[in-house]
C-alpha positions as CSV (number, residue, x, y, z in Angstrom):
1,X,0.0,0.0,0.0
2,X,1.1,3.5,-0.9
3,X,1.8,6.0,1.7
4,X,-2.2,7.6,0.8
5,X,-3.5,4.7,-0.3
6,X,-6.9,3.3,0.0
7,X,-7.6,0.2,2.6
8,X,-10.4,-1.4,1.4
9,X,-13.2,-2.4,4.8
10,X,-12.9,-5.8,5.8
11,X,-15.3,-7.7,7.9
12,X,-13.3,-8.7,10.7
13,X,-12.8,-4.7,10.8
14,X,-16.6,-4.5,10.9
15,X,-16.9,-7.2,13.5
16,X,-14.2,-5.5,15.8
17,X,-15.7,-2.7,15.4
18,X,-19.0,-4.2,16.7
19,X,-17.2,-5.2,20.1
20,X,-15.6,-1.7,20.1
21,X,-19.1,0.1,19.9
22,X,-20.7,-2.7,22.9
23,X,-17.3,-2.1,24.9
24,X,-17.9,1.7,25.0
25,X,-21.5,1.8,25.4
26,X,-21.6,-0.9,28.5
27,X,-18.4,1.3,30.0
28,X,-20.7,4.7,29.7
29,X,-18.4,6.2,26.6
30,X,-20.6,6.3,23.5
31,X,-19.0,8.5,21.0
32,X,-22.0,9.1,19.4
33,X,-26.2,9.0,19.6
34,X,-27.7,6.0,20.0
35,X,-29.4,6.9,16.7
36,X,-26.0,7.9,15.0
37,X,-23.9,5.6,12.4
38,X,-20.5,5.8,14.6
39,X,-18.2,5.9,12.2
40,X,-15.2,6.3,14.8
41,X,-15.2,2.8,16.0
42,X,-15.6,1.9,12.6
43,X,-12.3,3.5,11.5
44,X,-10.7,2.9,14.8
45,X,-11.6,-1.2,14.5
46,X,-10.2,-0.5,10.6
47,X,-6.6,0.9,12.0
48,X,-6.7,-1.8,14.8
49,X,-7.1,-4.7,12.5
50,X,-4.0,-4.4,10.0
51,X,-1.6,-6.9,10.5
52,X,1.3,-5.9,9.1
53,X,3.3,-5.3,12.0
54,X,3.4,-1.0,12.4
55,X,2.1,1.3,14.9
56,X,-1.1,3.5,13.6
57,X,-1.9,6.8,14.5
58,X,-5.0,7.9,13.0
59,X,-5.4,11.4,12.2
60,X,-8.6,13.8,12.5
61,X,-10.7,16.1,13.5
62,X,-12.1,14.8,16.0
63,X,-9.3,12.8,18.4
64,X,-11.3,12.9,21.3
65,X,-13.7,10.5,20.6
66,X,-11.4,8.3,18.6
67,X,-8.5,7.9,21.4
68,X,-10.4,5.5,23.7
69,X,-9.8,2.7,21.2
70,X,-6.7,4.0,19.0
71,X,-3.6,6.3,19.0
72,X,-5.6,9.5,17.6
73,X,-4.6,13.1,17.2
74,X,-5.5,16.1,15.5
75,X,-4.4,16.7,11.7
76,X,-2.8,20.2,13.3
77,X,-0.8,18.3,15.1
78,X,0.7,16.2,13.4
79,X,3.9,17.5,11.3
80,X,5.5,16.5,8.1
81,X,7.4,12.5,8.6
């Protein structure tokens, strides 16, 4: 894969992210409405679930929510690697 490239969604991503959604509910830490798509655990279980041996830091907007399941920051900052 390319440094920008494109990771297609897997289904043992979606499943994780499943388990990440129940986890965070049953603890008290939704990130999102209970009527809400939550994309965040989908893109968190999606970082989580590569297997080829690096560390993941996913960058956004919204790092708050994501960092309960995955190394998260916001795109300002993070510099030039």
């Amino acid at each position: 894969m390319s440094r920008y490239g494109y990771l297609e969604l897997s289904d043992e991503a979606l499943r994780f992210a499943a388990e990440l959604w129940a986890k965070s509910r049953q603890q008290g830490r939704p990130t999102s409405s209970a009527l809400d798509l939550d994309i965040d655990v989908i893109l968190a279980a999606q970082a989580l679930t590569l297997d080829d041996g690096i560390d993941v830091t996913v960058v956004t907007t919204n790092a708050r929510h994501l960092s309960q399941f995955v190394d998260a920051r916001l795109w300002t900052d993070v510099g030039d690697r």
